[in-house]
C-alpha positions as CSV (number, residue, x, y, z in Angstrom):
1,X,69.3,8.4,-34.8
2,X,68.2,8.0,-31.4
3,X,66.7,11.6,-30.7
4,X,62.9,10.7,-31.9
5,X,62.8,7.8,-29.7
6,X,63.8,9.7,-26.9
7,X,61.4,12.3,-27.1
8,X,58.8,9.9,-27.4
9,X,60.0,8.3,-24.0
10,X,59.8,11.9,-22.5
11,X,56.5,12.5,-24.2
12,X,55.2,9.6,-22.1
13,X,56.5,10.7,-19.4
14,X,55.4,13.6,-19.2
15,X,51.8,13.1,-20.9
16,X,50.9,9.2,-20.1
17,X,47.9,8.0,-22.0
18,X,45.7,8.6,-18.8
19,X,46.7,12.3,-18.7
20,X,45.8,13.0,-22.5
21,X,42.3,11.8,-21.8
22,X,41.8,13.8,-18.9
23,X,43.5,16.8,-20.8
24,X,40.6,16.0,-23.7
25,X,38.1,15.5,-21.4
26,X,38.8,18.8,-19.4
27,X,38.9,20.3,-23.1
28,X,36.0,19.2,-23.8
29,X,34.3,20.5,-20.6
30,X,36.0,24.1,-21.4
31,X,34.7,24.3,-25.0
32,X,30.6,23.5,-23.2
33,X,31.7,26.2,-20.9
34,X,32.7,28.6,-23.5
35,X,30.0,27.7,-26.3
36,X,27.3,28.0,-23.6
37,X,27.5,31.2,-23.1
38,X,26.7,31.6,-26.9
39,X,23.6,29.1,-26.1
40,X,20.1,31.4,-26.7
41,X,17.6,28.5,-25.8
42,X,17.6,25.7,-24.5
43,X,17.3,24.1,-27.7
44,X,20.9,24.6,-28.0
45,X,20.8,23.4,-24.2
46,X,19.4,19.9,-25.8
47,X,22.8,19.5,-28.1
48,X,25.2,21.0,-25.2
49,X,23.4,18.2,-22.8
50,X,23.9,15.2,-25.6
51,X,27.5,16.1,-25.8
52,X,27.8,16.1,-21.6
53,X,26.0,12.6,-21.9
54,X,28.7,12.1,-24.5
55,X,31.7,12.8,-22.8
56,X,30.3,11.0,-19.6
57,X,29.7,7.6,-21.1
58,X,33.0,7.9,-22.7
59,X,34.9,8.5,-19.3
60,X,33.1,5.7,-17.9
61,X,33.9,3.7,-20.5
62,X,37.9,4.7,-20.0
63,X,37.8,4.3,-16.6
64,X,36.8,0.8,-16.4
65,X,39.0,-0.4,-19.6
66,X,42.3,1.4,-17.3
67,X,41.1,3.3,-14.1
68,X,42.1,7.3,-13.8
69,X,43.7,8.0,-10.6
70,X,41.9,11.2,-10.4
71,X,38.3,9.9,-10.9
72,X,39.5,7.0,-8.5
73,X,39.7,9.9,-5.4
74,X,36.6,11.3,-6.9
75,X,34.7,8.1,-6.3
76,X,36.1,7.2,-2.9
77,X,35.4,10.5,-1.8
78,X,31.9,9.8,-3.4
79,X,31.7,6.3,-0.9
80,X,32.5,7.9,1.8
81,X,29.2,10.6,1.8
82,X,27.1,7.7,0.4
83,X,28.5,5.6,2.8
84,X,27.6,8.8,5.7
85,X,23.8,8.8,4.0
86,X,23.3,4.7,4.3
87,X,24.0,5.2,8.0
88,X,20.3,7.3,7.8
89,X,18.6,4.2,6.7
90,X,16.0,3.0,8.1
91,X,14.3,-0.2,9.5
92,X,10.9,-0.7,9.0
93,X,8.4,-2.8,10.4
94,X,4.6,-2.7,11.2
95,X,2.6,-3.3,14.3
96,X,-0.4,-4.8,13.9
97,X,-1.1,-5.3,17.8
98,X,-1.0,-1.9,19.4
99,X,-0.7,-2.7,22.6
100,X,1.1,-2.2,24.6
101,X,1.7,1.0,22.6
102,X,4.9,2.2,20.9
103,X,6.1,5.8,21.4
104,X,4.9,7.8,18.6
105,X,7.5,9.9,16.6
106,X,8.5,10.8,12.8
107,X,11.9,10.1,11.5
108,X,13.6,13.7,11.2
109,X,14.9,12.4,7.8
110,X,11.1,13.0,6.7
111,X,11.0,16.5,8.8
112,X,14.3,17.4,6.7
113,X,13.1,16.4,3.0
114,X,9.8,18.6,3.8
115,X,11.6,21.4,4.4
116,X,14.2,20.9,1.6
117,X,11.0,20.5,-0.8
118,X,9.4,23.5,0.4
119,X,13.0,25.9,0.0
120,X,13.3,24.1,-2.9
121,X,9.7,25.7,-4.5
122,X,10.2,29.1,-2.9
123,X,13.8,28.9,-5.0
124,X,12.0,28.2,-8.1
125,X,9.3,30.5,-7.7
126,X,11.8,33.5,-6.8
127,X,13.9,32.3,-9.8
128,X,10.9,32.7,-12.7
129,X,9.9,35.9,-11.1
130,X,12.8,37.8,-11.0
131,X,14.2,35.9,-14.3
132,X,10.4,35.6,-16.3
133,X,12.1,34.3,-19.4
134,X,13.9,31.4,-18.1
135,X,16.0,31.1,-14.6
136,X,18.5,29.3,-17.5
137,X,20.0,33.1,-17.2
138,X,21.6,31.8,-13.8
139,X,23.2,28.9,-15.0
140,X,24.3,30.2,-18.4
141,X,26.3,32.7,-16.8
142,X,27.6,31.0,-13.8
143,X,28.1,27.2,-14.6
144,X,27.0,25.8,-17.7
145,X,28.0,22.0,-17.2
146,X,26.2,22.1,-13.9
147,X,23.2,23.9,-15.4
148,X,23.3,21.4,-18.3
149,X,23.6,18.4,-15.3
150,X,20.5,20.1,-13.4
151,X,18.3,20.4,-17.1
152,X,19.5,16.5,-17.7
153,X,18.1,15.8,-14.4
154,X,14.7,17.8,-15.1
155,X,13.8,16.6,-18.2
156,X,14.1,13.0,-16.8
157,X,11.8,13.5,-14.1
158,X,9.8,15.1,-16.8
159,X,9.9,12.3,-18.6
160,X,9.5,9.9,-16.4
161,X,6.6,11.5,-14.6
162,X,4.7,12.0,-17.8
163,X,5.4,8.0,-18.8
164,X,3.6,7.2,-15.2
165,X,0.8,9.6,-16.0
166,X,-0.1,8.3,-19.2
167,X,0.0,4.8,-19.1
168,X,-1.0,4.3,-15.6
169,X,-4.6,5.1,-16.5
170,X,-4.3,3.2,-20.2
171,X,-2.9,-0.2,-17.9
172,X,-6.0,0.7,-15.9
173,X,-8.6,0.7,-18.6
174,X,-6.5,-2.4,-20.5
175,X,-7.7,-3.9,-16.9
176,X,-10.8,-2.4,-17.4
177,X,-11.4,-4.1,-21.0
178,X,-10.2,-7.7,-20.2
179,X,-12.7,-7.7,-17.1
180,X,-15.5,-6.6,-19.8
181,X,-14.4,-8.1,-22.6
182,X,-12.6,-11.4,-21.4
183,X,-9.8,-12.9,-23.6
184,X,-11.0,-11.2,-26.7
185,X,-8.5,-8.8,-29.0
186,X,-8.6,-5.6,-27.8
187,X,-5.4,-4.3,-29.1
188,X,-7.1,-1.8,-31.5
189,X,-9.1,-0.4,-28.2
190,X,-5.7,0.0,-27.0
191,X,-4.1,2.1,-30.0
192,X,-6.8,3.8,-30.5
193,X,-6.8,5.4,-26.5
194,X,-3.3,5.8,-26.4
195,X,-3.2,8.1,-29.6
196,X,-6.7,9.7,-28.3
197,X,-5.5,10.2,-24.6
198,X,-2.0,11.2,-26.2
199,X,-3.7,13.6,-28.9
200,X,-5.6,15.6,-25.9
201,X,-3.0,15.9,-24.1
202,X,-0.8,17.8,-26.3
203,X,-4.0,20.0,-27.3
204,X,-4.7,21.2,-23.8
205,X,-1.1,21.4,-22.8
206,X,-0.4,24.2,-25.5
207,X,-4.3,25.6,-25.0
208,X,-4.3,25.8,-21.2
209,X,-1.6,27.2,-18.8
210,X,-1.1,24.6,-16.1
211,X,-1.4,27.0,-13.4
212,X,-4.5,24.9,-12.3
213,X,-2.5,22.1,-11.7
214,X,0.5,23.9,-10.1
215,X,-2.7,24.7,-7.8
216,X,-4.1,21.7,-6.8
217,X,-0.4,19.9,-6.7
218,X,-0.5,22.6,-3.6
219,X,-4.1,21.9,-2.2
220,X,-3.5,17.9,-2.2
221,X,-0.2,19.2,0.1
222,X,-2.2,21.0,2.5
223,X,-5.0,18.6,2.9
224,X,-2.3,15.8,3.5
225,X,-0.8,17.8,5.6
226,X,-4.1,18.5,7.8
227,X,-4.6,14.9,7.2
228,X,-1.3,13.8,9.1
229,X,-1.5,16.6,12.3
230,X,-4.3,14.9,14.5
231,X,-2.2,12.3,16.8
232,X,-5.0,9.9,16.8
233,X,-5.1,6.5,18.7
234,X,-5.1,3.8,15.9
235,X,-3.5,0.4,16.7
236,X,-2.0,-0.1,13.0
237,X,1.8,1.9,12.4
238,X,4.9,1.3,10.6
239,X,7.7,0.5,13.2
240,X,10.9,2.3,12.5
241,X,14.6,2.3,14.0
242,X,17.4,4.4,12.8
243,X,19.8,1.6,13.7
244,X,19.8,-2.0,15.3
245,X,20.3,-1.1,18.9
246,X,18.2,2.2,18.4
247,X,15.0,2.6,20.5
248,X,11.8,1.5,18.8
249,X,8.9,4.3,17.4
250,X,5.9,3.7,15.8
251,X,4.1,6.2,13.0
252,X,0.6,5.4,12.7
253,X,-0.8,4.2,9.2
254,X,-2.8,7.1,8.5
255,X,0.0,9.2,8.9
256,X,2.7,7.5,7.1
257,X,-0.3,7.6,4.0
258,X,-0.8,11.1,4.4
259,X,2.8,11.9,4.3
260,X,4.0,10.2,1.5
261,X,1.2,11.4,-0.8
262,X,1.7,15.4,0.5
263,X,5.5,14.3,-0.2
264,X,4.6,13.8,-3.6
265,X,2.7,16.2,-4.3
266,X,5.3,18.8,-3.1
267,X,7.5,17.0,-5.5
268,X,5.4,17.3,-8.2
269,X,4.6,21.0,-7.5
270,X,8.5,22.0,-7.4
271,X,9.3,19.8,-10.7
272,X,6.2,21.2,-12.9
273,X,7.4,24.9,-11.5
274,X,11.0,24.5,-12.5
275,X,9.7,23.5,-15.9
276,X,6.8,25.5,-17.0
277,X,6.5,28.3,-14.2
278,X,7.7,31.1,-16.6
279,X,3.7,31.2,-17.9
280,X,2.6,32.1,-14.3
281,X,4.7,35.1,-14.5
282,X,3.4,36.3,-17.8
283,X,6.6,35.1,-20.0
284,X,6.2,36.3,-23.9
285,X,5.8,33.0,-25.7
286,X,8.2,34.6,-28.7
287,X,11.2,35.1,-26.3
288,X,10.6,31.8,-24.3
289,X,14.3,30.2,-23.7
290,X,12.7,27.3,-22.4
291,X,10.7,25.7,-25.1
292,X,11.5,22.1,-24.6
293,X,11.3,22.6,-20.9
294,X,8.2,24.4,-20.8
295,X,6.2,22.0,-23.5
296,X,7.7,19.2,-21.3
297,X,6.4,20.5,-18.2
298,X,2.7,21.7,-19.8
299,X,2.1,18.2,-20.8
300,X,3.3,16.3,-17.8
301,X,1.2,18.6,-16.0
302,X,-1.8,17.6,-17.8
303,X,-0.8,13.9,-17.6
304,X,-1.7,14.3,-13.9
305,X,-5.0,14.7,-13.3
306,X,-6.3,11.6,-14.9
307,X,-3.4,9.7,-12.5
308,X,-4.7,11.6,-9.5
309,X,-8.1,10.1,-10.2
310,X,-7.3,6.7,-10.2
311,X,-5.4,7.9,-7.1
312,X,-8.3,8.7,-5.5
313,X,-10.5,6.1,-6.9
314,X,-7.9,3.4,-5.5
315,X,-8.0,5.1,-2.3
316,X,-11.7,5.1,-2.2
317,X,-11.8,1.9,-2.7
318,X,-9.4,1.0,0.1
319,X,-11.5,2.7,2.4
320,X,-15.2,0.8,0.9
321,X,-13.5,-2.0,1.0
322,X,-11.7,-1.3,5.0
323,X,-12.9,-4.3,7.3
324,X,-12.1,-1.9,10.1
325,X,-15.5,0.2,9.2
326,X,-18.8,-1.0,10.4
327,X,-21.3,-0.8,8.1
328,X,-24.8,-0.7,9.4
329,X,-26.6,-4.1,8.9
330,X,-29.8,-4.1,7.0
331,X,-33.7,-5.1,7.6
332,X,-35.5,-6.1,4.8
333,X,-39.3,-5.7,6.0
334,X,-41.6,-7.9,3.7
335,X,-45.4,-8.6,3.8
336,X,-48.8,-6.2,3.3
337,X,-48.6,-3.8,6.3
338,X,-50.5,-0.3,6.5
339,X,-48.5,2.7,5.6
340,X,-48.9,3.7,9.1
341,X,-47.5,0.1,10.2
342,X,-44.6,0.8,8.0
343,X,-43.3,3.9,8.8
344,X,-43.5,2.8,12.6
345,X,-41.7,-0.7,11.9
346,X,-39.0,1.2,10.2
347,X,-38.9,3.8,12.8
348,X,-37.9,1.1,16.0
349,X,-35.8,-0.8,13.4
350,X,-34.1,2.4,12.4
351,X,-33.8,3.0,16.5
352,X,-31.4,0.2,16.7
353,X,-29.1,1.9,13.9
354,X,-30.1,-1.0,11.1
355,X,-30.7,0.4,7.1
356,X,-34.6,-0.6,6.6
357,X,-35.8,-1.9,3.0
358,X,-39.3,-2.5,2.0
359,X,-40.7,-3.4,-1.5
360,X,-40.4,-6.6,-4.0
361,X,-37.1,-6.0,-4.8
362,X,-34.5,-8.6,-4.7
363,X,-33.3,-9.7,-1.3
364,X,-29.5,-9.0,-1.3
365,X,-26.9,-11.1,0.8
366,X,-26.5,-10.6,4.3
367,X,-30.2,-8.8,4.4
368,X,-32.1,-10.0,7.4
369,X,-36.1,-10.0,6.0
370,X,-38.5,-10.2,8.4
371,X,-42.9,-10.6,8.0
372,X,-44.7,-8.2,9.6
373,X,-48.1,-9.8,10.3
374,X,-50.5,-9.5,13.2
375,X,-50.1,-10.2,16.5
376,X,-52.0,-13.9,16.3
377,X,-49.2,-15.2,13.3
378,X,-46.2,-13.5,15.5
379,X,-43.3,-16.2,15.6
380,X,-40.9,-13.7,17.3
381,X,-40.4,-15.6,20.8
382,X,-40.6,-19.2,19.1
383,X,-37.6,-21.7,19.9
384,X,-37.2,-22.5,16.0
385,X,-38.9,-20.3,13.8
386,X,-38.8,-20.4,9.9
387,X,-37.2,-17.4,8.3
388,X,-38.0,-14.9,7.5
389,X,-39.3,-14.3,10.8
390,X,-43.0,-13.2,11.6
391,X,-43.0,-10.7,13.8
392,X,-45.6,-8.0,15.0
393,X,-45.5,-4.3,15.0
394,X,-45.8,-4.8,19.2
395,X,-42.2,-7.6,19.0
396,X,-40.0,-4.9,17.2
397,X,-40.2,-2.7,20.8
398,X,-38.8,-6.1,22.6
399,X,-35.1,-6.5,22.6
400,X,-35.1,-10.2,23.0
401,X,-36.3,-9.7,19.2
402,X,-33.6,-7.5,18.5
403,X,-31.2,-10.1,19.9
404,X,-32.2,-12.6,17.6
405,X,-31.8,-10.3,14.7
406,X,-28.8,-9.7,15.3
407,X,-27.7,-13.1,16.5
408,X,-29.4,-14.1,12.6
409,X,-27.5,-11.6,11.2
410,X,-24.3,-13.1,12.5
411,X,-25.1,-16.5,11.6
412,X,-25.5,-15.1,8.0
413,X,-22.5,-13.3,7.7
414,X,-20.6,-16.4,8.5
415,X,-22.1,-18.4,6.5
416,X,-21.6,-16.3,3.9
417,X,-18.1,-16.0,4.6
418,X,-17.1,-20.1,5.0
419,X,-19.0,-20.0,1.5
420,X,-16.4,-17.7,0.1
421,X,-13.7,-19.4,1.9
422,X,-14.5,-22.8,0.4
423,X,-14.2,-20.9,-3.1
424,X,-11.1,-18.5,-2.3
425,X,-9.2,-22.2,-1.8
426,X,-10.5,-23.7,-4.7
427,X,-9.5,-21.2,-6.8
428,X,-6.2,-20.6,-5.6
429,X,-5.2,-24.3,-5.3
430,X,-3.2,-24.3,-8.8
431,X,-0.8,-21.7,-7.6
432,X,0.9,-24.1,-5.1
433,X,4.3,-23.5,-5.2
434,X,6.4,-26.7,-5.7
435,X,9.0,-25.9,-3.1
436,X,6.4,-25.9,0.2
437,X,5.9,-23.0,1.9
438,X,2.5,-21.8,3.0
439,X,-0.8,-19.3,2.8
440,X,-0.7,-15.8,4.6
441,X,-4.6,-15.2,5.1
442,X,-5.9,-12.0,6.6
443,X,-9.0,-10.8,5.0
444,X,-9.7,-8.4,7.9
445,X,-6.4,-5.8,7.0
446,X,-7.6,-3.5,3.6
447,X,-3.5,-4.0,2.6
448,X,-3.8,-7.3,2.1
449,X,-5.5,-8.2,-1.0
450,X,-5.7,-11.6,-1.1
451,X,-4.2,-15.0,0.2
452,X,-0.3,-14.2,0.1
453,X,2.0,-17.0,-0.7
454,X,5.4,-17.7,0.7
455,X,7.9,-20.4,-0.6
456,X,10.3,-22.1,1.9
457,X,13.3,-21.1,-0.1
458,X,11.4,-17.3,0.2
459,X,13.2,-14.3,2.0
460,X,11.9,-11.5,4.3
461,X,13.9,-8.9,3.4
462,X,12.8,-9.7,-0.6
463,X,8.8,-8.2,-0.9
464,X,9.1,-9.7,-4.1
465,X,9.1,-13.2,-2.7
466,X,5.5,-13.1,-1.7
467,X,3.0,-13.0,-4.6
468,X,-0.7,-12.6,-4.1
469,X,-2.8,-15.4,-5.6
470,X,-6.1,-16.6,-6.5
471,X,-9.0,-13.8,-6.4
472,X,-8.7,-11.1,-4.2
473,X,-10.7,-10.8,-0.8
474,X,-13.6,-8.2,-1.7
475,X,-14.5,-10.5,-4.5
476,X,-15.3,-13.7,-2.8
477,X,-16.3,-11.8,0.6
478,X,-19.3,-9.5,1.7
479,X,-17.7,-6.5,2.7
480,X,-19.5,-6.8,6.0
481,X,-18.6,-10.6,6.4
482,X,-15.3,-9.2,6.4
483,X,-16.1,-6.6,8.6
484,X,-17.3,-9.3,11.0
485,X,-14.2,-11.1,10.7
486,X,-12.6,-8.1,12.1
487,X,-14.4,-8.2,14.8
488,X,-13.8,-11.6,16.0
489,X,-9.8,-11.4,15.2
490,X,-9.6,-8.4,17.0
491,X,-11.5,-9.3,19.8
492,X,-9.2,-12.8,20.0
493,X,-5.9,-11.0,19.3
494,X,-5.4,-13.1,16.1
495,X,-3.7,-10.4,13.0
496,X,-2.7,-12.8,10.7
497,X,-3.2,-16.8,9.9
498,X,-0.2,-18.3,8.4
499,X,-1.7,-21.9,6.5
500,X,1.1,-25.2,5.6
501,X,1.2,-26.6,2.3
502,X,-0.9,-29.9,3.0
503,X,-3.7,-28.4,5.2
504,X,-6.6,-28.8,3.9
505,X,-9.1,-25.9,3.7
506,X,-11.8,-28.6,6.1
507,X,-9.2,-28.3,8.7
508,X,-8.8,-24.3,8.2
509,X,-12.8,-24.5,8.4
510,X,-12.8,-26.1,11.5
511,X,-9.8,-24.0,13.3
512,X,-11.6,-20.5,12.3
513,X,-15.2,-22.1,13.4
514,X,-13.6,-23.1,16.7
515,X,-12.3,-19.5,16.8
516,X,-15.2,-17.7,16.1
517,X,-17.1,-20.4,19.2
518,X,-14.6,-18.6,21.7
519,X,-15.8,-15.3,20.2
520,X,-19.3,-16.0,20.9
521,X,-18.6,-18.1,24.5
522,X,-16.5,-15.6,25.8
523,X,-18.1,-12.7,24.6
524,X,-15.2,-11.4,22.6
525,X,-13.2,-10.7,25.9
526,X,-11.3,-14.0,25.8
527,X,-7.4,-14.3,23.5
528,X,-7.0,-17.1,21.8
529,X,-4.4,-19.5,23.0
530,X,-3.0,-23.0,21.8
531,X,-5.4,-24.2,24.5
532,X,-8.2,-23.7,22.6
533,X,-7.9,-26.6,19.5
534,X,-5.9,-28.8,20.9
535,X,-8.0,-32.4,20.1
536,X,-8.2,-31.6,16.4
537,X,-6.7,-34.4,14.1
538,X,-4.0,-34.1,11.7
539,X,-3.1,-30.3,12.6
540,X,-1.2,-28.7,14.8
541,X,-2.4,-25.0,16.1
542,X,0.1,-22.9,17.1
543,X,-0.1,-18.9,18.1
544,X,3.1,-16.9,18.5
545,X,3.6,-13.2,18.8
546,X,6.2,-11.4,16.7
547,X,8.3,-8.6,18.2
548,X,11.7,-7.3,18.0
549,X,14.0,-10.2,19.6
550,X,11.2,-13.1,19.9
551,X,11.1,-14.9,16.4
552,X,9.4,-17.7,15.4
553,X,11.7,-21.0,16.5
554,X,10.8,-24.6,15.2
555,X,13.1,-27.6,14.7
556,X,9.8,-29.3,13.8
557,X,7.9,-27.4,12.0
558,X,8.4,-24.9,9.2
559,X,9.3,-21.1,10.2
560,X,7.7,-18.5,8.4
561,X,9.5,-15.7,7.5
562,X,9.3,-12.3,9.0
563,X,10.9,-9.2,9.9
564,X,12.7,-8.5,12.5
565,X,11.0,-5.4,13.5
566,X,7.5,-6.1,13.2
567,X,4.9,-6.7,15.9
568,X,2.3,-9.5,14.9
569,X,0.2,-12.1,16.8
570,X,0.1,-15.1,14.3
571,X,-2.2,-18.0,14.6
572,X,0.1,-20.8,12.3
573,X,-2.0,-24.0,11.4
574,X,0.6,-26.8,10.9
575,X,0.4,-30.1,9.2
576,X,0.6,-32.6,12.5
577,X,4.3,-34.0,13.2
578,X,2.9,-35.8,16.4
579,X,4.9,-36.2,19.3
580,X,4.3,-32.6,20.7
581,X,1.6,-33.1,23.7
582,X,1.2,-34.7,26.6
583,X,-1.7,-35.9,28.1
584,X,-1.7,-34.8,31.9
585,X,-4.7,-36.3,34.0
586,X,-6.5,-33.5,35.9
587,X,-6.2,-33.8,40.0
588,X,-9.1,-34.9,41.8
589,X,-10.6,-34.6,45.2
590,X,-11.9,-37.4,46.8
591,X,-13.3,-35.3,49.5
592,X,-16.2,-34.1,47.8
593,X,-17.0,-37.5,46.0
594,X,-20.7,-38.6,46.8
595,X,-21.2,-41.8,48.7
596,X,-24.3,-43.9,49.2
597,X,-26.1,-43.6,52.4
598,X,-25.9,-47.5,53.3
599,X,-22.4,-47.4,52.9
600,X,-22.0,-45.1,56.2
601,X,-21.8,-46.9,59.6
């Protein structure tokens, strides 16, 4: 009577729950193993991989409901190396002073990941030509649960590559559209490019090897690559550390730029050669054992080139809309001159390195126009002339005149620019955030695209915490009132302007118009210090510079956040506590005093 009961006791002993899972999980393992080799494409590959998916989620799902001892020494053991690869993390930071310079050196963690890319694509190029119809031949008669892991992982790059390919450039022209078309329906715009741009894909991925773009996945490489070798001597870099005590190095901007894009592209070369290089090598389309794969990889590879354009559009962008380029400022010659008159007027303007326009067309902001007229009607050297200037053929050789073209074109530029700035604050005054904070402004940097705001319950280590808002720079802004603003924040070591929540933009006004005074008193060889707006009611002007180990300390007034690593000179206009200055009567010496005469015996 008791023998069943027994036997079920020494059943569970020997074969506990746990153990029968991992007995049908290990089963099931085997039976991929042995079916795989039975596998002729990887069709098949496509139900072998949805059972691996299969049996993963399910031991996941075991684990957690009673943990497996087995799969608990597998993860620690997992811990431990991610645990050895979170000790090669990074801290980053950027320098936005340059001076006095950083030393200048790459992480080797970047050195290492180029070199693993490149072995990576000489792999896969040996593999399709010595295996032509599929390099699956390797791992269908070696490991097939680690092949079947590696295809997972393939087609999900695949996939997710072709995703950002396709609707990167549809987001783009939805952009586009609501620009054009303001808040009107465009949804059947929409459907109607998606299935177009989807549609043309698919046609030129089965028409056209992808060879081509295999190609110029390479050429972007190299030119990034050429790109990031000069040294150079730019102030802006990224700031990096392997760990908190580590020394300090700096990697300048162009080259951090031209290193992730040839990273990418290597990438990209080595994932659309695993998947669709058997073509290259003159692979029989009737015996292809990679037809998924390969259709997969021709039409990713076609999703590309469109996404590279708007690459290079947004980069060309950047770099029109850089404040760090000087663009040449332009004459705008007006009246009835001679040919002859002309083409000598444009020649001594074009001598001082200014663009020269003539004709009735439209005078554009930040054009200077000047009158040529005869010598008699020349205003050139008079204390308040009315603009545009008369001016002779004979004044354009003098360079007091030049000076005061210039000097006008300054005066324009800044106008223009408080114009813009009166709008910018306008327009971003609803986006207040209702837990105080403040306004990042720093239309001089291309990176920034507009005024940045930060929330006092904001942190510096989320990027998410800051959100642009109101219109972005280049759209408010001449791109050479900008430019100009460069100048004069450079020139007074000012990077970035941090704004409280209850300045007005009158008070910014004045603060930036007192800065740009220094510029012009000092000649731009003058740093701008707290000094320098003291008197001004109802604010508080502060200037501090960021660097490792000197943060911003305040017990009155509110502490913008920042990274630890980061080198930044920041000009903070604060909402006036009062209480902060003392007034301290300059000595005097009575020895020099004048005295009257009678007053001597």
């Amino acid at each position: 009577m008791n023998a069943i009961p027994q036997r079920l006791a020494i059943s569970r002993h020997l074969l506990p729950t746990r153990g029968l899972f991992t007995v049908f999980f290990a089963a099931g393992l085997l039976g991929l193993e042995f079916l795989g080799r039975y596998a002729s494409t990887d069709i098949h590959d496509l139900v072998g991989a949805m059972a691996l998916v299969l049996l993963s989620m399910s031991l996941v799902l075991r684990h957690r409901k009673s943990p497996l001892p087995w799969l608990r020494t597998i993860s620690s053991w997992g811990r431990s190396a991610l645990g050895g690869l979170l000790k090669l993390r990074y801290e980053f930071g950027i320098d936005l002073r340059g001076t006095p310079p950083v030393p200048r050196k790459t992480p080797r963690l970047v050195k290492s990941v180029v070199l693993g890319l490149i072995a990576w694509g000489v792999l896969s190029t040996a593999a399709w030509a010595v295996f032509p119809n599929g390099w699956r031949t390797i791992g269908v008669h070696s490991l097939y649960v680690v092949y079947l892991a590696v295809l997972i992982a393939l087609w999900a790059s695949l996939l997710t590559c072709f995703c950002i390919g396709f609707f990167v450039p549809i987001t783009l022209l939805d952009l586009c559209l609501k620009s054009w078309l303001g808040e009107t329906d465009r949804r059947g715009a929409i459907v109607a490019a998606v299935v177009g741009y989807a549609v043309l894909i698919a046609l030129i991925a089965c028409a056209v090897p992808a060879s081509a773009i295999l190609i110029l996945c390479l050429v972007v490489a190299v030119v990034a690559g050429f790109v990031y070798l000069p040294r150079g001597h730019d102030g802006i870099a990224a700031l990096w550390r392997a760990r908190p005590n580590m020394p300090i190095y700096a990697v300048p901007l162009r080259r951090v730029m031209a290193a992730s894009v040839g990273l990418v592209a290597l990438l990209m070369f080595n994932i659309l050669m695993m998947s669709c290089g058997g073509r290259l090598f003159g692979a029989a389309p009737e015996v292809d054992a990679m037809p998924i794969t390969s259709i997969l990889g021709a039409m990713t590879a076609w999703a590309m080139p469109l996404l590279l354009a708007v690459g290079g559009f947004y980069l060309f962008n950047a770099h029109r809309h850089d404040p760090a380029r000087r663009t040449k400022p332009i004459l705008r010659i007006r009246g009835t001159p001679s040919a002859q008159d002309l083409r000598t007027a444009t020649r001594l303007a074009s001598r001082w390195g200014w663009i020269v326009r003539t004709g009735p067309a439209r005078r554009e902001d930040g054009d200077v126009t000047i009158e040529l007229v005869p010598q008699e009607r020349s205003e050139a050297t008079d204390f308040d002339p009315r603009w545009p200037l008369k001016v002779s053929l004979a004044d354009l050789e003098l360079n007091d005149v030049r000076f005061r073209l210039e000097r006008r074109d300054e005066i324009q530029l800044r106008r223009h620019f408080f114009r813009g700035l009166s709008k910018l604050f306008k327009r971003a005054a609803p986006f207040k955030g209702p837990s105080g904070g403040g306004l990042w402004f720093a239309p001089h940097w291309w990176f920034f695209e507009g005024l940045t705001r930060e929330d006092s319950d904001s942190s510096a280590d989320d990027p998410s915490s800051a959100k642009t808002i109101g219109p972005p720079y280049h759209r408010v802004f001449l791109s050479r009132s900008r430019q100009h603003l460069h100048r004069v924040f450079r020139a007074t070591q000012v990077d970035m302007v941090f704004i409280e929540d209850g300045v007005s933009p009158r008070k910014v006004d004045k603060v930036l118009r007192a800065l740009m005074e220094l510029y012009d008193v000092h000649g731009g060889k003058e740093r701008a210090d707290e000094m320098h707006f003291r008197g001004m009611p109802k604010i508080r002007v502060m200037i501090h510079d960021y660097e490792p180990g000197n943060p911003f300390e305040s017990n009155s007034y509110y502490e913008p956040k920042f990274d630890d690593l980061s080198r930044v000179r920041v000009m903070h206009i604060f909402r006036d506590r009062g209480g902060h200055e003392e007034h301290i009567e300059p000595p005097a010496d009575f020895s020099w005093t004048p005295a009257p005469v009678g007053m001597l015996s």
